[in-house]
C-alpha positions as CSV (number, residue, x, y, z in Angstrom):
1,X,-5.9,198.6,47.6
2,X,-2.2,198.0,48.0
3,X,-0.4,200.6,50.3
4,X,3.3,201.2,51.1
5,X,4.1,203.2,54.5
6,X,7.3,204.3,55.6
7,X,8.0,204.9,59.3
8,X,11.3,207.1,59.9
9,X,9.9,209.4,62.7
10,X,12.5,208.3,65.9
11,X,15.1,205.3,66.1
12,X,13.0,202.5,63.6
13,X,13.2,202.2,60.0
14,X,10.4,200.6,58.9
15,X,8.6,199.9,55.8
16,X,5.7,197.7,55.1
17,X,2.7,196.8,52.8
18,X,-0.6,196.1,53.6
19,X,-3.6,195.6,51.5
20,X,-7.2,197.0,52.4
21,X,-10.0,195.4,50.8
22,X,-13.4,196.6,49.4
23,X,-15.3,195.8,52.9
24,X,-12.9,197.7,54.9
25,X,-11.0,194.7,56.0
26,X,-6.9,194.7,56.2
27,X,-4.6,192.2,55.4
28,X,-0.4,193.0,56.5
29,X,1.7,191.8,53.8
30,X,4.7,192.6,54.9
31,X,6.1,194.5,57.8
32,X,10.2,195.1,57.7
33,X,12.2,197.3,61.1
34,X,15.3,197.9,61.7
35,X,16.1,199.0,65.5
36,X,18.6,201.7,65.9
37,X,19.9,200.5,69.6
38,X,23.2,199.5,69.2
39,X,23.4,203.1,67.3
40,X,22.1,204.7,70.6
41,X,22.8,202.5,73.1
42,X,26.6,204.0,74.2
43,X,24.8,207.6,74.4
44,X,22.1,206.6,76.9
45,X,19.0,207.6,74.6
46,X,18.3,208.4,71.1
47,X,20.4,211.1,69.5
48,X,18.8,212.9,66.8
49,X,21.7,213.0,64.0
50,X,22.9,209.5,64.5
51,X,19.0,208.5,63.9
52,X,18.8,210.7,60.9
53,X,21.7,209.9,59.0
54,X,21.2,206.1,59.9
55,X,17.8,206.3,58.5
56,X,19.8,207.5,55.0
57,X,21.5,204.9,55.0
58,X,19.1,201.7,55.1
59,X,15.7,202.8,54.3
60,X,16.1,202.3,50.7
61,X,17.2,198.4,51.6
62,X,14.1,197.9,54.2
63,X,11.7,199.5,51.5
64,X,12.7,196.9,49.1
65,X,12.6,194.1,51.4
66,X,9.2,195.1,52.2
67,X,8.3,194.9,48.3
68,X,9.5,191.8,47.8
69,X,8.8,190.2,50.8
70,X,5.2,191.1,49.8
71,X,5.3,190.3,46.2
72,X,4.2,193.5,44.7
73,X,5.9,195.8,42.3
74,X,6.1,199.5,42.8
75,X,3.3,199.7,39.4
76,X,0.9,197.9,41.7
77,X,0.8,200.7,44.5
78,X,-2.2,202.3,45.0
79,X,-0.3,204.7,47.3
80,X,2.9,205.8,49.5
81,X,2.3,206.5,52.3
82,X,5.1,208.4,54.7
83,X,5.1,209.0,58.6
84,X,5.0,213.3,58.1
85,X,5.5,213.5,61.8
86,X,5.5,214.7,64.9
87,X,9.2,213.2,65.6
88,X,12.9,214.1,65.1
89,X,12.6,216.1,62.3
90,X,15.5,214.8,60.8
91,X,14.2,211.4,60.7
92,X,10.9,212.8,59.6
93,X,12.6,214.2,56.4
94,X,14.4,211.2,55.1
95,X,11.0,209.4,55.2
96,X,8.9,211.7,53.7
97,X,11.1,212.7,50.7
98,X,11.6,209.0,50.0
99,X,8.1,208.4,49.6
100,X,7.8,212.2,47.2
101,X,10.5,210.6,45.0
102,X,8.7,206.8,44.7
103,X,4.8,208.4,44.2
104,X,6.6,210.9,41.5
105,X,8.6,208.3,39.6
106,X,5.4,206.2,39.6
107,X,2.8,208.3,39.5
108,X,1.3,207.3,42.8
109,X,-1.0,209.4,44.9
110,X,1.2,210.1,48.3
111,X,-0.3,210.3,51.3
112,X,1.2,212.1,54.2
113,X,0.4,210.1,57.9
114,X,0.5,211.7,61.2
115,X,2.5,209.1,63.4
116,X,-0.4,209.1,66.4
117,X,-3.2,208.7,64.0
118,X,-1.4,205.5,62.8
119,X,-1.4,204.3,66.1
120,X,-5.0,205.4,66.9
121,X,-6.0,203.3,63.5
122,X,-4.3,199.9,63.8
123,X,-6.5,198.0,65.7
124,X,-8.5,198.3,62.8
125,X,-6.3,196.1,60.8
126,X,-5.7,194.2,63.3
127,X,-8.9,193.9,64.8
128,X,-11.4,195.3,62.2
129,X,-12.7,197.5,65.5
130,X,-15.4,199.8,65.0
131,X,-15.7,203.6,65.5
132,X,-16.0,204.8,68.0
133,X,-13.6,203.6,70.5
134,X,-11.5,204.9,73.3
135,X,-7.4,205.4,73.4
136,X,-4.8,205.2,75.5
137,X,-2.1,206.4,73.6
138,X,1.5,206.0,74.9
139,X,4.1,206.9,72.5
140,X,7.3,208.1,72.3
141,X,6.5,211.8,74.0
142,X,2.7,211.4,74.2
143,X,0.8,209.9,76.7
144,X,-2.9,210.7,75.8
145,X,-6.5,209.4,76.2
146,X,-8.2,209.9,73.0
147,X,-11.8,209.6,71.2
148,X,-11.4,208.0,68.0
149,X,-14.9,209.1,66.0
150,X,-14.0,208.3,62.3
151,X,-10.6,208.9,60.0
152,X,-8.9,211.9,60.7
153,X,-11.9,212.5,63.8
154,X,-10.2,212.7,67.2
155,X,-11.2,214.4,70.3
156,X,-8.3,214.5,72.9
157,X,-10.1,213.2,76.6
158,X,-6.6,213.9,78.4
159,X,-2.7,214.6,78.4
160,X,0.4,214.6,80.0
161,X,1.2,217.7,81.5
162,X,5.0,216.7,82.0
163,X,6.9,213.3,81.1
164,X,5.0,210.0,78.6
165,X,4.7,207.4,80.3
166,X,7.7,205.8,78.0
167,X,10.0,209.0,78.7
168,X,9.4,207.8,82.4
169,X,10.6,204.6,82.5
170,X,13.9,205.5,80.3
171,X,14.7,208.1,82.5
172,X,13.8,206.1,85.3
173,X,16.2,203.3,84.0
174,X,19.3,205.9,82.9
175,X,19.0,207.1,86.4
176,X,19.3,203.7,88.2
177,X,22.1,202.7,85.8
178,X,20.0,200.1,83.9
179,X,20.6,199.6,80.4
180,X,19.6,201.3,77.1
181,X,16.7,200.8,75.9
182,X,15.1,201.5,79.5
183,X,11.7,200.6,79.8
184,X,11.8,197.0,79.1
185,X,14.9,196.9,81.4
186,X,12.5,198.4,84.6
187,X,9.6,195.9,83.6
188,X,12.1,193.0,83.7
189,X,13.6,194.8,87.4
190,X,10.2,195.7,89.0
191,X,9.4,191.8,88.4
192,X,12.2,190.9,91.1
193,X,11.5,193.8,93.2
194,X,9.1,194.5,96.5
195,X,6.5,197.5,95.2
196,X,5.3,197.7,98.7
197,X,8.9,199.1,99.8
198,X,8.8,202.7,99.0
199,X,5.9,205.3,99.5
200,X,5.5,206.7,96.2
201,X,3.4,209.2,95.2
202,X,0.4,208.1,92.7
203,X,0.0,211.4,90.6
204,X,-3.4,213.1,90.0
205,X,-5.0,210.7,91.6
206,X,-8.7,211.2,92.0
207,X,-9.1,214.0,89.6
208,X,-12.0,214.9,87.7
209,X,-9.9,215.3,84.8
210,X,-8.5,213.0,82.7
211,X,-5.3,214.5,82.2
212,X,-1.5,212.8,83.2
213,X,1.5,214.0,85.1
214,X,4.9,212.0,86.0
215,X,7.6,214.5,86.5
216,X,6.8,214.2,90.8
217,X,7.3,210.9,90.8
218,X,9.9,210.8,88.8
219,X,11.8,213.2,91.2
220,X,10.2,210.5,94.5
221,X,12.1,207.7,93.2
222,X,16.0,210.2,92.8
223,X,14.9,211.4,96.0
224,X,14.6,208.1,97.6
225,X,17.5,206.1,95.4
226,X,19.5,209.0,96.9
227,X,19.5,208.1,99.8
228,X,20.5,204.8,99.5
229,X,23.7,205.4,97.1
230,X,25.9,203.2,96.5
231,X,22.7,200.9,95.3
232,X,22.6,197.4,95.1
233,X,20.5,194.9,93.0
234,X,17.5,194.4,95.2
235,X,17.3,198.2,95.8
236,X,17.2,199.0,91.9
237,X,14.4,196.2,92.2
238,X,12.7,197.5,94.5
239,X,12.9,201.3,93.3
240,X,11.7,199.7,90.1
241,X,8.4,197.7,91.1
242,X,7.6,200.6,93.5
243,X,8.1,202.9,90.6
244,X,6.0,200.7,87.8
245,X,3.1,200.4,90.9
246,X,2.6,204.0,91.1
247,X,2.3,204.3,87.1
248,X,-0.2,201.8,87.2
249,X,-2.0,202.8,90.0
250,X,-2.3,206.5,87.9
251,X,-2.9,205.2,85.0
252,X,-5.8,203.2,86.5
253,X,-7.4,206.7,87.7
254,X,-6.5,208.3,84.8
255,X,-7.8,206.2,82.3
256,X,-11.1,205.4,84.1
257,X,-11.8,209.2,84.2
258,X,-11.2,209.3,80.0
259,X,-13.2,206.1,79.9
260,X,-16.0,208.4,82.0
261,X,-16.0,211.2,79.8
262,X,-15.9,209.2,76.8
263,X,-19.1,208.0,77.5
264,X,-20.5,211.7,79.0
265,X,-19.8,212.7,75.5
266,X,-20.5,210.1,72.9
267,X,-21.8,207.3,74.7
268,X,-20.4,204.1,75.7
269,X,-17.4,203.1,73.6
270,X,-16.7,200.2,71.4
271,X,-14.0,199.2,72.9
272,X,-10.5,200.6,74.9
273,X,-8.1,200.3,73.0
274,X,-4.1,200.6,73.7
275,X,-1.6,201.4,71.4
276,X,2.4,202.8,71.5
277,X,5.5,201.3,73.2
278,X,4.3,201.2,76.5
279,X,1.5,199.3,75.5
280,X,4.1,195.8,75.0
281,X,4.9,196.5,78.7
282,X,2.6,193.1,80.2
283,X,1.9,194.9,83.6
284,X,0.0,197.6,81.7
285,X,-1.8,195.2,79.5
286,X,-2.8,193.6,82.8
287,X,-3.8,196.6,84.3
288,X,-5.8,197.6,81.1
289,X,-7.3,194.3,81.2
290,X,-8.7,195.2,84.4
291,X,-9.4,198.7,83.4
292,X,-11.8,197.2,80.7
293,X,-13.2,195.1,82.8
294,X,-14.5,197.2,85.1
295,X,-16.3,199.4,82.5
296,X,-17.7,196.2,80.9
297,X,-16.1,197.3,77.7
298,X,-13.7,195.1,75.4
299,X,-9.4,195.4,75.5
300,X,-8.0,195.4,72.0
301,X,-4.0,195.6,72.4
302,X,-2.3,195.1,69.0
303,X,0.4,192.4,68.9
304,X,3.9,193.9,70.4
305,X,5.4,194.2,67.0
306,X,2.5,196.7,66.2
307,X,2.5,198.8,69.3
308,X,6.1,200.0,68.9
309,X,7.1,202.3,65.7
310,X,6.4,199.9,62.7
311,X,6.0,200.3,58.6
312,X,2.1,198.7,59.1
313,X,0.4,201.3,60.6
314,X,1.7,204.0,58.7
315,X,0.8,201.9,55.9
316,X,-2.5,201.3,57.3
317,X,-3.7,204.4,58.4
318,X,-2.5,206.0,54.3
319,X,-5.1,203.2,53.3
320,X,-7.6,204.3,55.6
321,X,-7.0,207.6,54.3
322,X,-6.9,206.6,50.6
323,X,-10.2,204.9,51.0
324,X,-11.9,208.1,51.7
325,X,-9.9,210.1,48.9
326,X,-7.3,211.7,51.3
327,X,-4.1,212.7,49.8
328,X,-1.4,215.0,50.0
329,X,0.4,217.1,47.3
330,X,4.8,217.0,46.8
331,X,4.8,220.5,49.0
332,X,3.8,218.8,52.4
333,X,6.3,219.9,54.8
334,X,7.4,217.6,57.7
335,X,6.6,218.7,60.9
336,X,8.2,218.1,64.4
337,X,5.0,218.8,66.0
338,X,1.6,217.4,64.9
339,X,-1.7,217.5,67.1
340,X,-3.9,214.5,66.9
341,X,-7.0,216.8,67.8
342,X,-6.2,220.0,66.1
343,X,-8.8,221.7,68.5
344,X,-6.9,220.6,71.6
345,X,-6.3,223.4,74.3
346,X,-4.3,222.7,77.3
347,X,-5.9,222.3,80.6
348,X,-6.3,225.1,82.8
349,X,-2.5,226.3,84.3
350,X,-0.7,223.7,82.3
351,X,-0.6,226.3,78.9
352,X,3.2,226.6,79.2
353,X,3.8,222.8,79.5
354,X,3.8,219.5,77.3
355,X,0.5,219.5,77.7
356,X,0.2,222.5,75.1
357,X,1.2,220.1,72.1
């Protein structure tokens, strides 16, 4: 089973190919992104427009370079398949009419891919992984804890109520004057800075819940870079690893109440398994290494180039979906918003916040 995806739903354009064979088993065949940060980079963060129209005007080359780069012609296909969203819907548009117009010219089933269940599925073709396992899911707006039971089974464990992790460290970064793209810019500060020098808060620490906030830490570290204005290297250093310490500190909590619940629920999980853009950061992957550890379960973190926004796993998770005869007709609409676990309610007194999508 050959499989095209197309991944338009932020600031990558991405196509790839990957083949999924009879015993469930995935092979990548080609994997082609294009970053959109010298686009954004003089605005500070990603502006919805600019990402659309520059999605226009290279998909069509990165879809072929992922053809040929694989070796397979557009008659070999078994299917398209298209990130449908959540994401800018702009993006989400370009994507998902491209792959429409390829599966009609060719006759090709299409397959339409929420954009966190093709995160939630790669360590499959990565790793061949089992169901079911345990996610932490950090990406783009979403910072979740997730039980992945089968294809297109998904019971949400925990949520942000406020700010992703990843929305965190940009803003962090923007505030502190650090370069766009912002989150690897903090990781590569906080590794020069003192964490010990500012008393952050760790957020929801202790809870029963498994559920996320950032927004009051967030306002600790502008409270505390206030004060010290004009800043200088070390203090951005320091504001950083004190910063990045409390995250992982939460995160720790947060994850080992999912990991708790998980196994209240549906027993001890296969493995945890991280996936998103925050998931390339090494001082999480450490901390989820020890996370694991503790729980006597085993890490699987796909390979950097698979936990940001990439062609692969949109590719992948269509197979996933072909395999069990999962398609989608030319009337999908692309959506914005997309719950992973449809059933998902927000917690108690968070109804009104991010934690209601």
């Amino acid at each position: 089973m050959l499989v095209l995806g197309i991944e338009t739903t932020c600031d990558e354009t991405a196509a790839a190919v990957v083949e999924r064979r009879a015993d469930g088993s995935g092979r990548l065949l080609s994997n082609i992104v294009r970053s959109q940060t010298d686009e954004h980079a003089p605005f500070g963060g990603v502006v919805p427009e600019i990402a659309a129209r520059a999605h226009v005007d290279v998909l069509d080359g990165i879809i072929a370079a992922a053809m040929n780069e694989a070796g397979v012609a557009f008659a070999s296909l078994s299917g398209v398949a298209a990130a449908a969203g959540p994401g800018l819907i702009g993006g989400v548009i370009v994507g998902l009419t491209t792959a429409k117009a390829i599966a009609l010219v060719h006759g090709t089933p299409l397959i339409a891919v929420n954009h966190l269940e093709a995160h939630a599925l790669t360590p499959r073709l990565t790793d061949s992984v089992e169901f079911p396992y345990c996610l932490f899911l950090a990406s783009g707006g979403h910072t979740q804890i997730v039980a992945v039971l089968g294809v297109g089974n998904y019971v949400r464990l925990g949520t942000t109520v406020d700010d992703a992790i990843g929305e965190a460290f940009d803003k962090i970064a923007k505030m502190l004057g650090l370069p766009y793209p912002g989150g690897p810019q903090v990781e590569r500060a906080a590794e020069a800075g003192d964490p010990n020098r500012f008393a952050f808060p760790r957020p929801m620490l202790g809870r029963q819940d498994a559920n996320f906030s950032l927004s009051g830490l967030k306002t600790a570290v502008r409270n505390e870079a206030g004060k010290l204005t004009p800043l200088d290297p070390q203090d951005i250093n320091d504001l950083c690893a004190g910063f990045q310490a409390a995250v992982l500190e939460s995160v720790a909590d947060r994850l080992g109440a999912g990991l708790r619940l998980f196994k209240e629920r549906f027993g001890p999980p296969k493995a945890l398994v991280a996936a998103g853009g925050a998931a390339a950061n090494q001082a999480i992957r450490r901390m989820l290494r020890e996370v694991a550890a503790k729980v006597q379960t085993t890490l699987i973190v796909p390979p950097p180039a698979l936990c940001t926004d990439n062609g692969a796993m949109i590719a992948w998770a269509g197979a996933e979906r072909l395999a069990l005869g999962l398609t989608d007709t030319m009337d999908t609409a692309p959506r914005a918003r997309w719950l992973l676990d449809a059933n998902a309610t927000a917690p108690a007194k968070f109804a009104n916040t991010r934690a209601g999508f």
